[in-house]
Biotite code that builds the C-alpha atoms (Angstrom):
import biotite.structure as struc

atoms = struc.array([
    struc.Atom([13.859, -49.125, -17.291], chain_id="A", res_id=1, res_name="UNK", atom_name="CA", element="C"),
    struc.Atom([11.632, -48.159, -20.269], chain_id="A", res_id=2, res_name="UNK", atom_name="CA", element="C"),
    struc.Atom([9.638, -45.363, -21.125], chain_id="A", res_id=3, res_name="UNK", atom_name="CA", element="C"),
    struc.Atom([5.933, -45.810, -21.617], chain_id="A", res_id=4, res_name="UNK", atom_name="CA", element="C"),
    struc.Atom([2.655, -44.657, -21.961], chain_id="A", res_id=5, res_name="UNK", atom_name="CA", element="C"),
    struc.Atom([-0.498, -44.374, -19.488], chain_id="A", res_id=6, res_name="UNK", atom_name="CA", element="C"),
    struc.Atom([-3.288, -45.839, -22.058], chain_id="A", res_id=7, res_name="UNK", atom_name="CA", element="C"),
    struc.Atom([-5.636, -46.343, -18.424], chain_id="A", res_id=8, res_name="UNK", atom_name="CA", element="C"),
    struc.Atom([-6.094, -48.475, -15.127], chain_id="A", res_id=9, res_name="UNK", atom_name="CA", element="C"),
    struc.Atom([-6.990, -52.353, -15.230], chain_id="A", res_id=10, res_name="UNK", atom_name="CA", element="C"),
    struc.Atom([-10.240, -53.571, -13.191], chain_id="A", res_id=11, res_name="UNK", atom_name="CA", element="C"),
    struc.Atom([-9.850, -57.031, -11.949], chain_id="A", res_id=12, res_name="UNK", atom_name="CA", element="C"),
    struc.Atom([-12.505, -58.522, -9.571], chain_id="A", res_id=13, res_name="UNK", atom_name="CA", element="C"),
    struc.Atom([-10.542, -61.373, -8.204], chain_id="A", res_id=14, res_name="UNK", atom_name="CA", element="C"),
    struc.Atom([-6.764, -60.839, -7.926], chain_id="A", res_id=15, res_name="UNK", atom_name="CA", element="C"),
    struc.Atom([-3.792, -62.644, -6.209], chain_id="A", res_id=16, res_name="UNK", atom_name="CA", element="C"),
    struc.Atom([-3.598, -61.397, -2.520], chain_id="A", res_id=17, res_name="UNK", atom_name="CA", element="C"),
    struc.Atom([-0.719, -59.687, -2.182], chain_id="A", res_id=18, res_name="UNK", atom_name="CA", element="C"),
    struc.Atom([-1.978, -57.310, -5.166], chain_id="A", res_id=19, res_name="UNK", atom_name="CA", element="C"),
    struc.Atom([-5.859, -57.042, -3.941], chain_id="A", res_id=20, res_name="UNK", atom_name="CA", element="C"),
    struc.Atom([-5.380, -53.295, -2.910], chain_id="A", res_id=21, res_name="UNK", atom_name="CA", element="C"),
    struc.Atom([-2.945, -52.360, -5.422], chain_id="A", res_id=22, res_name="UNK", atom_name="CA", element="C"),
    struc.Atom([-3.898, -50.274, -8.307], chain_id="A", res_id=23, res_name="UNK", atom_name="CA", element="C"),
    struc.Atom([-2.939, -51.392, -11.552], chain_id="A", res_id=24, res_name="UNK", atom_name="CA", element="C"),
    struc.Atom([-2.095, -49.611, -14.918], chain_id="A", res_id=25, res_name="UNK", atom_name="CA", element="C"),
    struc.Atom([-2.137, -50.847, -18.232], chain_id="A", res_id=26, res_name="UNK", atom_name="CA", element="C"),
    struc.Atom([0.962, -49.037, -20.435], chain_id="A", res_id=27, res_name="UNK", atom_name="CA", element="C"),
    struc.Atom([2.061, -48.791, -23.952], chain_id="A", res_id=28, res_name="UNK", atom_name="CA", element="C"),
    struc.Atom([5.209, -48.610, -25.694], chain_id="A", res_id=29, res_name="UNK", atom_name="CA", element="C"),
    struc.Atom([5.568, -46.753, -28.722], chain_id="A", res_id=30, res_name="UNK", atom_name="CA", element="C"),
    struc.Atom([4.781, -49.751, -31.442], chain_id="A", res_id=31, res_name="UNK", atom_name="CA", element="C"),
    struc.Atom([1.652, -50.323, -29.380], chain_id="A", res_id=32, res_name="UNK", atom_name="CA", element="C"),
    struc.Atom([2.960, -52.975, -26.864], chain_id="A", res_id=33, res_name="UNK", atom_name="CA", element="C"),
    struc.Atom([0.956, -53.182, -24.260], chain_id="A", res_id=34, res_name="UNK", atom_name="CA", element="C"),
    struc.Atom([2.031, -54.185, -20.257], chain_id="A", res_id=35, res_name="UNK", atom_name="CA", element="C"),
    struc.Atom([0.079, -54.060, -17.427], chain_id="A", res_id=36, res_name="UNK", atom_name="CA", element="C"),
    struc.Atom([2.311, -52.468, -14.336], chain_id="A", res_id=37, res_name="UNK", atom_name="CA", element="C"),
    struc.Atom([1.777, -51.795, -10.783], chain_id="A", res_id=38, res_name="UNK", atom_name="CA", element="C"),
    struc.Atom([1.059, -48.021, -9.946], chain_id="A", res_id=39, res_name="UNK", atom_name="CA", element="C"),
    struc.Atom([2.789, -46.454, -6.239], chain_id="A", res_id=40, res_name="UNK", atom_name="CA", element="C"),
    struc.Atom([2.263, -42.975, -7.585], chain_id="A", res_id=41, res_name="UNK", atom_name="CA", element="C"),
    struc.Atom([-0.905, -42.306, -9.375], chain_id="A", res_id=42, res_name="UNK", atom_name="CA", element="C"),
    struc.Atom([-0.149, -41.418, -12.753], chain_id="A", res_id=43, res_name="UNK", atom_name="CA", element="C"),
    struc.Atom([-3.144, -40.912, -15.209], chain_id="A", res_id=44, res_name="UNK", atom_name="CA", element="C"),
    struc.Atom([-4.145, -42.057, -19.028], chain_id="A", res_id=45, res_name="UNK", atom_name="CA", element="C"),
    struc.Atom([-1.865, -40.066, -21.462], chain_id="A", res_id=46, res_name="UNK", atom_name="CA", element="C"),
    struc.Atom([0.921, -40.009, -18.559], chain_id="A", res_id=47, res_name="UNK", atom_name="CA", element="C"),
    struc.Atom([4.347, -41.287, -19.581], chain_id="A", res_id=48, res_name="UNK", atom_name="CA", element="C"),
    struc.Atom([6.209, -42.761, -17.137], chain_id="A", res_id=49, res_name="UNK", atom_name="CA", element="C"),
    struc.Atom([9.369, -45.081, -16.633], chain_id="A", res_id=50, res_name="UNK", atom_name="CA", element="C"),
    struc.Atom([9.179, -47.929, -15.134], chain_id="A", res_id=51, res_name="UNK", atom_name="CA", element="C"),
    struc.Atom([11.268, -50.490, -13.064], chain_id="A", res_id=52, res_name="UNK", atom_name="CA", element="C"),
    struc.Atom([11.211, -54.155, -14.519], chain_id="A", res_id=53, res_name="UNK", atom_name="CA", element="C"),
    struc.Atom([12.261, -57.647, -13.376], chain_id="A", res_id=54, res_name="UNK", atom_name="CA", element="C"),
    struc.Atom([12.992, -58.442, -9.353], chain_id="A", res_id=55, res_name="UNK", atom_name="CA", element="C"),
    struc.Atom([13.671, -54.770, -8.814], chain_id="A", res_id=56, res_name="UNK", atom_name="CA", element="C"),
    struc.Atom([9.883, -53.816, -9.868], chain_id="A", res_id=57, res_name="UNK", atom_name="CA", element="C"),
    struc.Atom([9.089, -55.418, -6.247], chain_id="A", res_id=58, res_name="UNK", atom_name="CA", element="C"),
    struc.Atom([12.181, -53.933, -4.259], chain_id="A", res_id=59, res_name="UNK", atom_name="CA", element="C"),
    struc.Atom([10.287, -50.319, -5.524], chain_id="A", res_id=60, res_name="UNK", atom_name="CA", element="C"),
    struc.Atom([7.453, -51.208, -3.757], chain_id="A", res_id=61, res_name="UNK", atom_name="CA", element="C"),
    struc.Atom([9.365, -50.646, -0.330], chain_id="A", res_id=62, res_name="UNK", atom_name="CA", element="C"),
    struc.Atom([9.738, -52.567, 2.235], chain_id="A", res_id=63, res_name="UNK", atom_name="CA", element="C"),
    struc.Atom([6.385, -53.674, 3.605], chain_id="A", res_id=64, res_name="UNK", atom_name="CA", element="C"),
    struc.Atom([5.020, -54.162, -0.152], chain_id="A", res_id=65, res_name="UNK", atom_name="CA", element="C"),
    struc.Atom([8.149, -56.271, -0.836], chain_id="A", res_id=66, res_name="UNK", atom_name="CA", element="C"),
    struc.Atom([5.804, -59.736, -0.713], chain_id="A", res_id=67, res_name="UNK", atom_name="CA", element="C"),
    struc.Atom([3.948, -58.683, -3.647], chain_id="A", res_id=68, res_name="UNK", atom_name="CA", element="C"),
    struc.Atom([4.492, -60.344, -6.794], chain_id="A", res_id=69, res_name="UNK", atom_name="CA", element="C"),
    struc.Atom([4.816, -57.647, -9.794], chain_id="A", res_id=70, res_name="UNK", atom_name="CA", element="C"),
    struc.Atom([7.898, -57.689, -12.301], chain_id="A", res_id=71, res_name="UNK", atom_name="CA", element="C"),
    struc.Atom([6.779, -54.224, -13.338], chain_id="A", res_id=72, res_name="UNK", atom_name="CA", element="C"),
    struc.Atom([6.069, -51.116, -11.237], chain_id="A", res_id=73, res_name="UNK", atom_name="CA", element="C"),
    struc.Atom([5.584, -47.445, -12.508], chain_id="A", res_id=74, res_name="UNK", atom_name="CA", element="C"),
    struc.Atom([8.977, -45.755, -11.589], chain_id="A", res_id=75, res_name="UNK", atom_name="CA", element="C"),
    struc.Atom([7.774, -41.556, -11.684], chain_id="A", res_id=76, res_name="UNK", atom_name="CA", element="C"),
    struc.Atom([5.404, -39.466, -14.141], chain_id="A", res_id=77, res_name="UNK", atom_name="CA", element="C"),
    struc.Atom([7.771, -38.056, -16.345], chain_id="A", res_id=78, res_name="UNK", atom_name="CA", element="C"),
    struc.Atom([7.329, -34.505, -16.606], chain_id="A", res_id=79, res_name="UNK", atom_name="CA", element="C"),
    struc.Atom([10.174, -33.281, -19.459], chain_id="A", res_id=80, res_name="UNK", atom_name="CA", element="C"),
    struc.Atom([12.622, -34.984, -21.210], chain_id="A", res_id=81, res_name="UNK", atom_name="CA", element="C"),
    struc.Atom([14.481, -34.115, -24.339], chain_id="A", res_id=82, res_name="UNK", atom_name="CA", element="C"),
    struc.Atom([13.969, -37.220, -27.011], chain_id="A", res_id=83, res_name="UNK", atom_name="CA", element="C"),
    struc.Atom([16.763, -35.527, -29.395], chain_id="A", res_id=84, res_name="UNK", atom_name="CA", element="C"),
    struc.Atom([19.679, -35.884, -26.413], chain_id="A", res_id=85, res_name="UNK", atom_name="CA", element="C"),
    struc.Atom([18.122, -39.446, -25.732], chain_id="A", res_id=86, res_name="UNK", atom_name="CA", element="C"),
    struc.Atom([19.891, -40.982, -29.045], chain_id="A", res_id=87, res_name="UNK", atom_name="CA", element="C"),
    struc.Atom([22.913, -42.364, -28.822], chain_id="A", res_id=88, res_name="UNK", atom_name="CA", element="C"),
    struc.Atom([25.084, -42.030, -31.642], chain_id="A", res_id=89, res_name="UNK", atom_name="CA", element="C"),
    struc.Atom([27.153, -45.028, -33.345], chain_id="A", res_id=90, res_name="UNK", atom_name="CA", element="C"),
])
């Protein structure tokens, strides 16, 4: 999982089926990175959010979204977190 930023949603007129109604974010790390995820939840530009990477990012879709093809899916908005605890200490 990683934490990222909302920067806004992606438009795409023609899309693989299995992703046609699903809406689609474009994130940023912190050096400016940018990935394009799919959104469950709704988050909004300036949102951070973690998200779920790799096979699992389609397992998070549930179980009737699990035929669509995404290796990254927006996890939850992340409402609070305390970036001094988050360091881990040699």
């Amino acid at each position: 999982m990683e934490i990222l930023q909302v920067v806004g949603p992606m438009v795409c007129t023609h899309r693989h089926p299995g992703l046609e109604t699903m809406p689609l974010r474009i994130l940023q790390d912190t050096n400016g990175k940018k990935q394009v995820a799919v959104d469950t939840i709704g988050c909004k530009p300036g949102n951070w959010v973690f998200t779920i990477s790799g096979s699992a990012a389609r397992l998070a879709l549930g179980k009737e979204r699990k035929v669509i093809l995404t290796d990254l899916t927006v996890g939850g908005i992340i409402d609070f977190w305390e970036e001094n605890e988050s360091k881990v200490s040699s």
